[in-house]
C-alpha positions in Angstrom: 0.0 0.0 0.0 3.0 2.1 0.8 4.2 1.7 -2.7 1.3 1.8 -4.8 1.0 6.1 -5.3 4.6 5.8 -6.5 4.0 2.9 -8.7 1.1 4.9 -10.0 3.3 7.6 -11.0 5.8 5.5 -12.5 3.2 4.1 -14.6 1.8 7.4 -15.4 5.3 8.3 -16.3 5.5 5.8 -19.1 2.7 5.5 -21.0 0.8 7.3 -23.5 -2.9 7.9 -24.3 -3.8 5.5 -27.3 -6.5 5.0 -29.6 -10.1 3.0 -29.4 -8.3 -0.3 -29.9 -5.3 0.3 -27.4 -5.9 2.4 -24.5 -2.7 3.3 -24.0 1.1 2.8 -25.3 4.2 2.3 -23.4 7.0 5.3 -24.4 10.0 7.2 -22.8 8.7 10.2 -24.9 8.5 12.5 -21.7 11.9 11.6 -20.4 13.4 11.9 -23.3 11.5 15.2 -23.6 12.7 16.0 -20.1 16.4 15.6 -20.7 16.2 17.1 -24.3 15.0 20.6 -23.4 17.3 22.7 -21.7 15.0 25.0 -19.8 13.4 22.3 -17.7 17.4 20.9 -17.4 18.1 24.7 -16.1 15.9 24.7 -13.8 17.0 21.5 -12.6 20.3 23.0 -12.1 19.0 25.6 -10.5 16.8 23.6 -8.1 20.1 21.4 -6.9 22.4 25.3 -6.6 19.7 26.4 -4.1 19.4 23.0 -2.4 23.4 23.0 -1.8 23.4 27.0 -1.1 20.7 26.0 1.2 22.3 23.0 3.2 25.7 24.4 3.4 24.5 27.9 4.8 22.2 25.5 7.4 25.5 23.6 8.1 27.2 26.7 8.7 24.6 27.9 10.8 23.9 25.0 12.4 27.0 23.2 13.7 27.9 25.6 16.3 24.3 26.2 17.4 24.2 22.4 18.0 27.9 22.5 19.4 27.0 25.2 22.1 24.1 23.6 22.9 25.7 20.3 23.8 27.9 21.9 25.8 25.0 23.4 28.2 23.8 21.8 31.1 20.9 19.3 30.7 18.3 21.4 32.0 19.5 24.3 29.6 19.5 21.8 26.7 15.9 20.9 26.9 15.0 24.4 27.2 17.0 25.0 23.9 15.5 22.7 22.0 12.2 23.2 22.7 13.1 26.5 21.7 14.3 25.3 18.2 11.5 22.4 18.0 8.7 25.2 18.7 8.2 27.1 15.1 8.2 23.4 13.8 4.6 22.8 15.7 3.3 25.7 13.3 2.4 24.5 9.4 5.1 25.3 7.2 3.0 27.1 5.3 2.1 29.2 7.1 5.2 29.9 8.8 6.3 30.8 5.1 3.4 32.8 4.4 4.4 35.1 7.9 7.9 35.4 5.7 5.9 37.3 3.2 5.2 40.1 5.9 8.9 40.0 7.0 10.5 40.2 3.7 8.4 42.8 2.0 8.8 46.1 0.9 8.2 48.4 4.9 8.5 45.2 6.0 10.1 44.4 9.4 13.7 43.4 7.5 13.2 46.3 5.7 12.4 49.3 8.3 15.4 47.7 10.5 17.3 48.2 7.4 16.5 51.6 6.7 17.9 53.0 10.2 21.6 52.2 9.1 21.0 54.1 5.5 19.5 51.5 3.2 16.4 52.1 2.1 14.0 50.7 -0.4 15.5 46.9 0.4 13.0 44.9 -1.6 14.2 40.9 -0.5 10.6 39.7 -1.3 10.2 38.1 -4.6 14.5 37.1 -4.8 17.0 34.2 -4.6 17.9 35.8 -1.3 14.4 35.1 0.0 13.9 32.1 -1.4 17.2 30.8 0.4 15.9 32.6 4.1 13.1 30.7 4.1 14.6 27.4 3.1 17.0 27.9 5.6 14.3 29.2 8.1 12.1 25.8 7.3 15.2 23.6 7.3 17.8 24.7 10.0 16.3 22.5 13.1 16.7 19.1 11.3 20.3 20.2 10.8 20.7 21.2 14.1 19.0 18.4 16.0 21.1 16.0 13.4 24.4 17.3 15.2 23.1 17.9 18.5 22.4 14.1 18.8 25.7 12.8 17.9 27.5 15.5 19.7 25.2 14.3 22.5 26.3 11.1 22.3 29.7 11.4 21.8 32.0 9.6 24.8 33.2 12.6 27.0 36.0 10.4 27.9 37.7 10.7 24.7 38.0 14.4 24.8 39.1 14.1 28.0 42.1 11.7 26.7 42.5 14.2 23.9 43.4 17.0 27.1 45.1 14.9 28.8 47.7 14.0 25.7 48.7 17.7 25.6 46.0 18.4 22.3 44.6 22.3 22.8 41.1 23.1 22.1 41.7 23.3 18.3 43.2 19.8 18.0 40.6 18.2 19.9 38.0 19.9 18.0 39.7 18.4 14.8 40.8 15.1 15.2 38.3 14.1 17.8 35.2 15.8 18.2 34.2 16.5 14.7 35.3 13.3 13.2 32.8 11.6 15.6 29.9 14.1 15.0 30.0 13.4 11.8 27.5 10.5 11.4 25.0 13.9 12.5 26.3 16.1 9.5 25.8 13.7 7.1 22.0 13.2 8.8 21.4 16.8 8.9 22.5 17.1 5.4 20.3 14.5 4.2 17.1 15.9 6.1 17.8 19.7 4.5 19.3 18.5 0.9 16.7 16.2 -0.1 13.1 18.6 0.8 14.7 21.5 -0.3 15.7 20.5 -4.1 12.3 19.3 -4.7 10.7 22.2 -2.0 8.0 24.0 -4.6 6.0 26.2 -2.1 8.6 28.4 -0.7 10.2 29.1 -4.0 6.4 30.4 -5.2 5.5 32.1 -2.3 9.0 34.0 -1.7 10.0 34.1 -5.0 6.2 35.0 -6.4 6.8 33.2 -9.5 10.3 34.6 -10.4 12.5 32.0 -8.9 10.8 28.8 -10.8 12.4 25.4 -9.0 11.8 21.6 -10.6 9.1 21.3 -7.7 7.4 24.2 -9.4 7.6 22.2 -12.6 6.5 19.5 -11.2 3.3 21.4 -9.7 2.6 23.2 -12.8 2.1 19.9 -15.2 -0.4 18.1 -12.7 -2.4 21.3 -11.8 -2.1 24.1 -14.3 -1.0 22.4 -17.8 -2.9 18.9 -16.7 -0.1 17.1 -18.4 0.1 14.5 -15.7 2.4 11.9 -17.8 4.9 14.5 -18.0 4.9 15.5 -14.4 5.1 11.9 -13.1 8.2 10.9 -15.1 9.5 14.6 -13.6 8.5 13.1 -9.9 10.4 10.0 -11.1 13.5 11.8 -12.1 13.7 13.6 -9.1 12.9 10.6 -6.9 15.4 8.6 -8.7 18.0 11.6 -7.8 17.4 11.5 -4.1 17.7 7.6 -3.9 21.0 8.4 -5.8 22.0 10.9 -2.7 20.4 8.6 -0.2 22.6 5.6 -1.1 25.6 8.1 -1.7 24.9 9.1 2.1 24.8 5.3 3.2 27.5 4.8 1.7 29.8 7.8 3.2 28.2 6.9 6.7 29.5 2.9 6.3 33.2 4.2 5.5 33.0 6.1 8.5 31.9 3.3 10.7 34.4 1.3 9.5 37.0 3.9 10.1 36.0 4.0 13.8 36.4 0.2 14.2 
């Protein structure tokens, strides 16, 4: 049962609409048509460049958010990431829709903006505001990724790593990020994946002007109706994150292996 709206999709994705003797006919015709167009390959490029921008600023943000939070007390922890958890209670879409209000011209962004000289900031309706509220949307599963393997991690081995004469630095290095890395690679799983195929924050920050494969993918089923060539887009793009999925398995086995 799990399976069948994706098998639906994949057969949607390769057939075609026949005559009064055969229903239907079995073709590639929209991947090929997929792969042979080079605006829908754009904006797949596009799509992946803001799902990397998007993970690596999260990654940024996010591993010394985590890292000062594992290094609170227990009581302050909790408090923390119920702090971070809490937005994520809210629909995302709406918590995008409240980004709207932020971003726009007279704006809250915008009227802080204008007290140190810059004024008329329009962000609404950019890259820049499609990539805030990815990040926005995104940052907590990065975040809770790391805290939970820097939570984890056996204090006793940074204590070793003291004890040998290693500074701050060094430790930080050659023990403590090694090991939190199982995390990262979590994290960036959890934010690379929803956000190259994300279709509603790119249309309601980027109004239409910052089209992303998921917008492609919206556009054939709902607006064009062309269902067959919207599933074998779905298909691509699942295909694609099975790619990264295995690619991540694969990177987290290494590293497993390294630590035996």
């Amino acid at each position: 049962m799990l399976l069948l709206p994706m098998l639906l999709i994949g057969f949607y994705s390769l057939i075609k609409q026949g005559n009064g003797i055969v229903p239907f006919t079995v073709t590639l015709e929209y991947y090929r048509k997929f792969f042979t167009d080079k605006d829908f390959l754009l904006v797949l490029f596009r799509s992946v460049v803001i799902a990397i921008k998007t993970t690596i600023i999260c990654l940024l943000i996010g591993y010394p958010v985590a890292f000062f939070i594992s290094r609170c007390t227990e009581k302050v922890q909790n408090v923390l990431i119920l702090c971070i958890t809490l937005p994520t209670w809210i629909n995302m879409l709406v918590r995008t829709y409240a980004w709207i209000g932020i971003l726009t011209k007279g704006g809250l962004i915008s009227t802080i903006l204008s007290f140190f000289g810059f004024k008329d900031v329009e962000l609404l309706y950019t890259e820049t505001a499609v990539l805030i509220g990815m990040v926005y949307n995104f940052l907590p599963f990065m975040i809770l990724q790391i805290n939970t393997s820097l939570s984890k991690m056996d204090k006793s081995l940074i204590e070793a790593s003291n004890d040998l004469g290693a500074d701050k630095k060094q430790t930080f290095l050659r023990v403590i990020f090694p090991l939190s890395l199982p995390g990262v690679v979590s994290g960036i799983t959890l934010v690379f994946l929803p956000a190259v195929s994300s279709f509603f924050i790119p249309k309601l920050l980027g109004g239409g002007e910052f089209f992303l494969i998921g917008n492609v993918i919206e556009n054939q089923f709902i607006t064009v109706g062309e269902w067959n060539f919207g599933s074998a887009i779905a298909i691509i793009m699942a295909l694609l994150m099975m790619f990264m999925m295995m690619l991540v398995r694969k990177l987290e086995g290494r590293n497993a292996q390294r630590e035996d």
